[in-house]
Structure formats: structure tokens, C-alpha cells
C-alpha positions in Angstrom: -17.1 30.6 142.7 -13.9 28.9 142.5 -13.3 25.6 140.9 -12.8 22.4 142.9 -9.3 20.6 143.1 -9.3 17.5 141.5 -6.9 16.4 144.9 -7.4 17.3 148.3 -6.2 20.7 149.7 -4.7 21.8 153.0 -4.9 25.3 154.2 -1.7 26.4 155.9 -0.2 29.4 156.7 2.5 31.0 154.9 4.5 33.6 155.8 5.6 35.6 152.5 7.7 39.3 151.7 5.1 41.9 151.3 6.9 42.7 148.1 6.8 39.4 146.7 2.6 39.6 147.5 2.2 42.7 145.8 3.7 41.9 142.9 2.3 38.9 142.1 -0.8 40.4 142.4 -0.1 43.5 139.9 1.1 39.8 137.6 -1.7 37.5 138.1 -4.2 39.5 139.7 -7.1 37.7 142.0 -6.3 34.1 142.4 -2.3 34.8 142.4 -2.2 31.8 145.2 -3.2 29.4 142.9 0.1 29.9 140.9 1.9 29.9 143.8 0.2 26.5 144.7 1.0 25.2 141.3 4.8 26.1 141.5 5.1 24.2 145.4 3.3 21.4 143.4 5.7 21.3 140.2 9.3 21.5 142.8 7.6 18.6 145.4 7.1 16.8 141.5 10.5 17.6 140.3 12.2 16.3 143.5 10.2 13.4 144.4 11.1 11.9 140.4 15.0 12.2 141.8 14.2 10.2 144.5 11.7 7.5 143.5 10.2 6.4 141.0 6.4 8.1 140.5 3.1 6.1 140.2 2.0 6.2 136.4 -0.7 9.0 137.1 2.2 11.3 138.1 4.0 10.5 135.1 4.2 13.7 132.7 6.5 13.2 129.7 8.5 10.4 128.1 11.5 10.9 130.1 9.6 10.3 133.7 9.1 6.5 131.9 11.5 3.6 133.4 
């Protein structure tokens, strides 16, 4: 059973190269979406903290501090 998000999830559909798909499942087997989740997650991050200035939850080292 998988585990719950601690934030709400979307399902969308994504269009991706067959040969990115298979090898990211020969890499992180079952549950290889969830890393590709986690990347879309850490890039929005990155770019939203060049742009504004995050709320403290989103803050993730010393350097994201004002």
C-alpha cells in the first residue's frame, strides 16, 4: 500500500520518451514516478526561491533565510 503525501496530489498526464521510462525503471524499479515527482517538486522549489521569497515551511537550508 502506498504511503500518503503529506500535501495534496494531482494526477495529470504526462507524456514521456519510452526510453527515458524504461530506464528509470531498470534504476528505481516500482515507484520510479515518485522520483520523478520529487525532481518537478525540487525545480518548482529552486525557481520559486529566485522569484519570491518562500514561507518559513518551505525554507530548507541557511542560505533560503532573508
Amino acid at each position: 500500500m502506498p504511503i500518503r503525501s503529506d500535501d495534496p496530489l494531482r494526477k495529470v498526464t504526462l507524456n514521456l520518451y519510452e526510453a527515458d521510462c524504461v530506464w528509470m525503471e531498470a534504476e528505481y524499479g516500482h515507484g520510479w514516478t515518485e522520483r520523478v515527482r520529487q525532481h518537478i517538486h525540487n525545480e518548482v522549489l529552486m525557481r520559486a526561491n529566485r522569484t519570491t521569497v518562500l514561507p518559513t515551511k518551505n525554507r530548507r537550508t541557511l542560505g533560503d533565510l532573508e
